[in-house]
N, C-alpha and C positions, 0 to 999 in steps of 0.2 A: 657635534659642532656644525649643525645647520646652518651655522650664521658664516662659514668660508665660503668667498666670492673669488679666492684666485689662489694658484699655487705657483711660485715661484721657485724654478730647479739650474742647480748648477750643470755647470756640460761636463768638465774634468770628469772624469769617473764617475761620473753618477749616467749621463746619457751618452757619453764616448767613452773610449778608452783612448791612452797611448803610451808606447813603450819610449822610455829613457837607452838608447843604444850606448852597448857595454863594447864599445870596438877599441878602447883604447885609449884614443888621439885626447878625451878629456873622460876622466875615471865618476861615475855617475854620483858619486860620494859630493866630487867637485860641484857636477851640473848642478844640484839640490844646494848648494850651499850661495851656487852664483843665482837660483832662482827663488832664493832666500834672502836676498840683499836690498837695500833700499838701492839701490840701482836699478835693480830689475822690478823692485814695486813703483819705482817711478816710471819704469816704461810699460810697464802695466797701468798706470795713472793718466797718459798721455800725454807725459814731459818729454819724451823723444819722442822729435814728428819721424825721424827714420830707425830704421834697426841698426845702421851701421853706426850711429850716434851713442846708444847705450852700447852697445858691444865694442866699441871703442874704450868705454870708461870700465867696462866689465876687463878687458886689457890689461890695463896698469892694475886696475884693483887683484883682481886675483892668476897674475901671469900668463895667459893665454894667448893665443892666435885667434882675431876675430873671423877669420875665415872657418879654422877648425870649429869655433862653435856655431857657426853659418852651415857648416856640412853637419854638424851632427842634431840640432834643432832641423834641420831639411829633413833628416832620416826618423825622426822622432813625429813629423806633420806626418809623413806617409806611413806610418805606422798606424792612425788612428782609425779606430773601430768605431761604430755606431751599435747602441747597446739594443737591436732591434725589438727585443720584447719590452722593454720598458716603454718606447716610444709608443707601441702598439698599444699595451696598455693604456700608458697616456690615452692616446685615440678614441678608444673604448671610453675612456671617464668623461671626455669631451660629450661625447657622444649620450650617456647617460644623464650628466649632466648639462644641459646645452645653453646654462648661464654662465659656467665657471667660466675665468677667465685664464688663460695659463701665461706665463712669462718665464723667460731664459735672462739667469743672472751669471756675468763671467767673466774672472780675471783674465782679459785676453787686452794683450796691445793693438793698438791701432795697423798697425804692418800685419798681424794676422788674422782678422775679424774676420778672412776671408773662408777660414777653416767653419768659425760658427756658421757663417751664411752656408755654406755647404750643406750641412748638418741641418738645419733649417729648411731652405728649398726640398729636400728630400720629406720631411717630414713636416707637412705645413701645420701645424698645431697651435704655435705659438702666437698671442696677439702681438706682443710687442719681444725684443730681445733686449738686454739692458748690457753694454760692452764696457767694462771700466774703461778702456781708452776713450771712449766718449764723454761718460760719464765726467772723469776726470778724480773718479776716487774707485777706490777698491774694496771688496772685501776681505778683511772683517772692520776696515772701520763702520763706525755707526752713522756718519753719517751719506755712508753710499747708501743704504738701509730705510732712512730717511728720505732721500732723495725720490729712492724708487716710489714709496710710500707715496709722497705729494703728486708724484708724474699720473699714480695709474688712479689716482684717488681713493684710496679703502684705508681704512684703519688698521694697525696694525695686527687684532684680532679677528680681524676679515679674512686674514692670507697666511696659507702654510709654507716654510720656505725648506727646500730640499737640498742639502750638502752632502758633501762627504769626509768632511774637515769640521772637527769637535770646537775649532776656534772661530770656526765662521756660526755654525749651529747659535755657541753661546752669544757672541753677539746678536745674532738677531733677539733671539728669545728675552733680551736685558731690556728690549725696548716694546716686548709683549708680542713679537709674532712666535705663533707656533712652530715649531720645528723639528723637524725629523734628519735624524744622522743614519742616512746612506748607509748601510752595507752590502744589502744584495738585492736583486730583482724581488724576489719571494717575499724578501719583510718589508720591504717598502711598498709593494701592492697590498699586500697586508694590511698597510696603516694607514695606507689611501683609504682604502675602503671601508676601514674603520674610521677614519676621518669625516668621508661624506657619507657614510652610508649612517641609517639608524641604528643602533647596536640592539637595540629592545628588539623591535620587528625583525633584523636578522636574525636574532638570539631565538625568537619564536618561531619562526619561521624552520630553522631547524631542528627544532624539535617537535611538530607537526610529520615535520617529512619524514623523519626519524622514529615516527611514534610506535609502540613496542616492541624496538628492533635496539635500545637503547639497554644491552647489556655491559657488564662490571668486566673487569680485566684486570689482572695481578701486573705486576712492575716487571713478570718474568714474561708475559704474553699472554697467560692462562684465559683464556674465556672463561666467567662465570652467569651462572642462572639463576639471581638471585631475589629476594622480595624488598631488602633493606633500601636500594636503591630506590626501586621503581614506589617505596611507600613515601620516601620522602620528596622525591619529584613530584608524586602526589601534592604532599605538606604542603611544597611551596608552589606550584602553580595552578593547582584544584582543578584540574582536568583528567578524569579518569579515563578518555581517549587515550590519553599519551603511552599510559602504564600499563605493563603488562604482569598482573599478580594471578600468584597460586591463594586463592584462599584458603583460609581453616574456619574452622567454626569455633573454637576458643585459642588456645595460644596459638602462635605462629612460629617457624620454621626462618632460619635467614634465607638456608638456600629455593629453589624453585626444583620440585622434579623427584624422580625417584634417587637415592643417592650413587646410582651406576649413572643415570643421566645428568647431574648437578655440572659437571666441569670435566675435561678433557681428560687430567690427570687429578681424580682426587685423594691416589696417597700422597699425593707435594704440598697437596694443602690441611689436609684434615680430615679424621676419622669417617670413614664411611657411614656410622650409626651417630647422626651429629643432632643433638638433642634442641628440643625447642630452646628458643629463647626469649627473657623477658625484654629485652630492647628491641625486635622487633615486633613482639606484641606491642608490647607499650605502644610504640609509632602505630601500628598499624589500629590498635583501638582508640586511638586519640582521637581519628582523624573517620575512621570508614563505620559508617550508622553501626550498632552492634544494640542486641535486648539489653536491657539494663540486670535481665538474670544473669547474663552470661556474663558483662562486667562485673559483678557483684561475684560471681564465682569464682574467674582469673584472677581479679584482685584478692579474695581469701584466699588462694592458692601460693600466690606471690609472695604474701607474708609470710609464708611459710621458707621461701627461700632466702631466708638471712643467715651471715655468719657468727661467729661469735661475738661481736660488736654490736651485732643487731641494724647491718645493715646490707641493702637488697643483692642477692647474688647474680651474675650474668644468665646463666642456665636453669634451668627448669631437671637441675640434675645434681642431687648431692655431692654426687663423685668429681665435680670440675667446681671445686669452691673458688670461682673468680670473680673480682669485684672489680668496677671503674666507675668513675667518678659521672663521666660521660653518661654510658647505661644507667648509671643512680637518677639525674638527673631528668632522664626523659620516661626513666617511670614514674617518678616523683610528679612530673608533668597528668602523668593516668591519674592518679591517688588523686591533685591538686585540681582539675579538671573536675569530679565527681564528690567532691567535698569531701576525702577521705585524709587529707592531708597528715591528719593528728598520730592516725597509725604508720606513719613512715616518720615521723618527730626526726627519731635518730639518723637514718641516709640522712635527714634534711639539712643536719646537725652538721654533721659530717659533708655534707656540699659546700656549707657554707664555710666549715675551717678549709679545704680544699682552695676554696675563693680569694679567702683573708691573707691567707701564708701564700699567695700564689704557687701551688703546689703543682698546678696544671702547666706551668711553662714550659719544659718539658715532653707534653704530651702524655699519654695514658694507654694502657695496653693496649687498648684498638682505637686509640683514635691520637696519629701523630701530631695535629694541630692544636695549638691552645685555643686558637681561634676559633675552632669549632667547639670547643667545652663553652665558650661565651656566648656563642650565640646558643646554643643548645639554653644555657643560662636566662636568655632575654626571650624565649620561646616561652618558658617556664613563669617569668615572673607574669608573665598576661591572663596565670590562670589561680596564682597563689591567692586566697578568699582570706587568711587573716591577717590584719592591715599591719600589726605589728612585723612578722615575719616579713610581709611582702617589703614594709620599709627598710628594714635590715638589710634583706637580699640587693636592694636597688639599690640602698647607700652606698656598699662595699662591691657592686658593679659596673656603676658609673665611673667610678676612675679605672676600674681592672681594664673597662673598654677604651678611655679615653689613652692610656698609655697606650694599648699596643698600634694607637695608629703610626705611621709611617713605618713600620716593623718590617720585616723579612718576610716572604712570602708567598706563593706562587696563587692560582685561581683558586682553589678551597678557602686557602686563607683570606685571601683579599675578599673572597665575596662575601663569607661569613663573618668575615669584622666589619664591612661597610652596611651591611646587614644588621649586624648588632648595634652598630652607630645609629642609625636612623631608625631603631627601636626605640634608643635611650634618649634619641631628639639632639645626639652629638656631631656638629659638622664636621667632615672628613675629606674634605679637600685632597688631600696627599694621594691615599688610596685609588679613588677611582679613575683618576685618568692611566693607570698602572693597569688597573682592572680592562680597561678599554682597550689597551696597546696588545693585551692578550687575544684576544678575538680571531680566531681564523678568518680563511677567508669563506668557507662554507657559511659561515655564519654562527656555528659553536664556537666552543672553548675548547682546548686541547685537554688530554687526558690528567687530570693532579689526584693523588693519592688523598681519599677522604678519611679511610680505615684503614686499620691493617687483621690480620687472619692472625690470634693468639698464639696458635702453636707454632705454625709457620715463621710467623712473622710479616709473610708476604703483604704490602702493602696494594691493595684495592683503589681501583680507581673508576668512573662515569662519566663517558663525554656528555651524555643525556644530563645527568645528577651535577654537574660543573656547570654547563649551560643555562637551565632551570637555576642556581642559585645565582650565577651572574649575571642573569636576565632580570631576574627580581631584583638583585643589587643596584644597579644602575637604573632600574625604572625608580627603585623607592629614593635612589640618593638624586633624582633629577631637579626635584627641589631646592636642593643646597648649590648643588653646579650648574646648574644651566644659566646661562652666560647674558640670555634675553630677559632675564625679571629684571624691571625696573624698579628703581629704589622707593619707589612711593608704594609698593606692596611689601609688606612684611615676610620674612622666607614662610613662615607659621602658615601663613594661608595657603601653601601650597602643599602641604604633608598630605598624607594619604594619611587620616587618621587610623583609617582599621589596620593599615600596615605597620603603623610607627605609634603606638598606643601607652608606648611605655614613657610617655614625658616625665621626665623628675619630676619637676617642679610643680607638675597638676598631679600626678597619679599620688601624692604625699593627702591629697586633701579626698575625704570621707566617699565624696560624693563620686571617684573615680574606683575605689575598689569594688570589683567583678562580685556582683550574687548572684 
């Protein structure tokens, strides 16, 4: 969101605190009901030029002594805190940014504006402060919202507005400003900084700093050493700086290392004599130059590992007949890559009912995302050579993709669905601002489970391998979102063709499928 020019923050609990006093004389159940009232939104409004004028009418209305709540609103002012790292913070983004504009929006009557200014002079940040007692409206009506909007001049997709109340939030947001609900110091810097900052260049950024220090981790803590990871980080952002691999000279290994050094505790996860396998061959010849003897020979080997259906097994080991639809898929990818397609017919067969019957929703031995069997899917279809096949495949995965937008899902999911969107040329709006709000504040993505360990179970996880896929996700989906194309450019002209190749509606005609 490069195009925010100002962010607008409540003071209530977002940049002060203060405490409601439980002494008695008025039971706090009551105060919350009396500061609930159109009585009290009127003098929040500025219909009472005094306090004793609404607290007279708060009286009759709900039984009270205006003096008791003179004493206990007195004891509730001196209770307030100033929430000092967020202000700081604040400061810091001034500071970085030294166009933004900031502004203080706040239910406060005119009799206590003296609290904001307080809060204020200590922290000079603010350009202007907006006081519903002034103002003469509050929030969440919409047109306090409006007001501010005319006063400070910006549209209302120029300004982020910061609360702590879900009712103020939605109003702003009905009339297009961005908004972020308040909870803590940490998510809300958070979202600042995914707000102004770039998410690409952060996202890069660390993963540079990070580079072959970007190991796997179990859901239990377990450190792993592994190639699966660091081939597909590869895959996605073709920098063999970043990655740090064990090579082989024909099949490959998931883990990295001897298997006493592979992982902290390797009886919790799996056999110490842990047999090659063809999914991380697969990736890892798809992708890293190999002789064409040695392809030629891991693939005659490969075919050799089918089960009685006649199709491809995970291991390079008769004694673990395990099959996944997933692993099918990105070998299918090897065969389909080297024009071998016709000898894998059946996995192919078998992908494709997997697709049809949506069989993958669920997830699949090692791999608990459906979202990842799809993009693994749209990876696939860019290398399938016969037209008939490759149209099948597309027809029955353009809607598989378009449904699971707005779905369930943490950073694995979201990257690789918005990922498989912008292969198949699907806009997905929903997804990536979800995707965004993830973002540390390093500038990765937090740890989400991509696989899981068969026997175990243990699910696997890559801040590196997360980062790398929602880096690329939001670079390729910047076309569809970004906020600054103007309507006299076509979104079309902005795709990254080599990234998003998979258009329906062109790759159906002759002159698009891959020789």
């Amino acid at each position: 969101m490069k195009h925010v020019k100002a962010l607008i923050f409540d003071f209530g609990n977002v940049l002060c605190t203060w405490i409601l006093p439980n002494d008695g004389t008025i039971p706090p159940t009551k105060l919350k009901q009396i500061m609930s009232s159109d009585i009290w939104f009127d003098y929040e409004r500025g219909r009472y030029t005094t306090a004793e004028d609404c607290y007279s009418n708060l009286e009759d209305r709900f039984a009270i002594r205006s003096k008791e709540l003179d004493l206990v609103l007195e004891k509730a002012r001196k209770s307030l805190k100033i929430q000092s790292a967020t202000l700081e913070f604040l400061t810091k983004l001034k500071t970085e940014h030294p166009h933004l504009r900031v502004y203080g929006l706040t239910n406060t009557p005119l009799p206590e504006q003296d609290s904001v200014y307080s809060v204020a002079s200590r922290w000079p940040v603010f350009d202007h402060i907006y006081i519903s007692g002034n103002l003469g409206m509050r929030k969440p009506d919409i047109s306090c919202y409006k007001a501010v909007l005319q006063d400070i001049g910006l549209p209302a997709e120029a300004v982020v507005f910061i609360d702590d109340l879900a009712e103020n939030i939605l109003s702003a947001q009905s009339i297009g400003i961005h908004s972020i609900l308040f909870e803590n110091h940490e998510q809300l810097a958070r979202q600042l900084e995914n707000v102004l900052g770039d998410p690409v260049k952060r996202g890069t950024d660390f993963l540079i700093a990070n580079a072959k220090r970007m190991d796997s981790v179990t859901e239990s803590g377990i450190t792993i050493h592994e190639n699966f990871a660091q081939l597909l980080i590869l895959d996605v952002i073709g920098n063999r700086e970043l990655v740090r691999l064990e090579t082989w000279d024909r099949t490959w290994n998931y883990f990295i290392g001897k298997p006493c050094d592979r992982l902290i505790c390797p009886s919790e996860l799996t056999t110490g004599d842990f047999p090659n396998d063809l999914d991380t061959t697969s990736i890892a010849l798809s992708i890293i130059p190999t002789e064409k003897s040695v392809l030629w020979s891991v693939m005659d080997e490969m075919l050799t590992f089918t089960n009685e259906d006649g199709i491809f097994m995970t291991y390079f080991d008769h004694s673990r007949p395990r099959v996944d639809p997933v692993v099918c898929v990105n070998i299918l990818y090897l065969f389909c890559q080297h024009g071998r397609e016709i000898e894998a017919a059946r996995t192919f067969e078998w992908v494709l009912d997997v697709l049809r019957n949506r069989a993958y929703q669920a997830g699949s031995r090692y791999y608990p995302s459906p979202d990842v069997f799809l993009y693994f899917l749209t990876r696939l279809s860019r290398v399938v050579r016969d037209g008939s096949r490759r149209e099948e495949l597309l027809s029955l995965l353009q809607p598989r993709v378009t449904e699971r937008i707005g779905t369930d899902g943490s950073v694995v999911s979201l990257s690789t669905r918005i990922l498989a969107c912008c292969s198949m040329g699907i806009v997905n709006h929903c997804d990536v601002p979800k995707l965004l709000a993830l973002q540390s504040r390093d500038g990765g993505w937090p740890v989400d489970w991509i696989y899981k360990l068969g026997s175990s179970g243990l699910k696997v996880g890559n801040r590196g391998l997360n980062t790398a896929l929602a880096t690329k996700a939001i670079e390729a989906s910047g076309a569809y979102v970004d906020p600054t194309l103007t309507e006299s450019r076509a979104w079309w002209q902005f795709v990254d063709w080599q990234g998003c190749d998979n258009m329906l509606p062109f790759l159906k005609r002759k002159e698009f499928v891959i020789h």
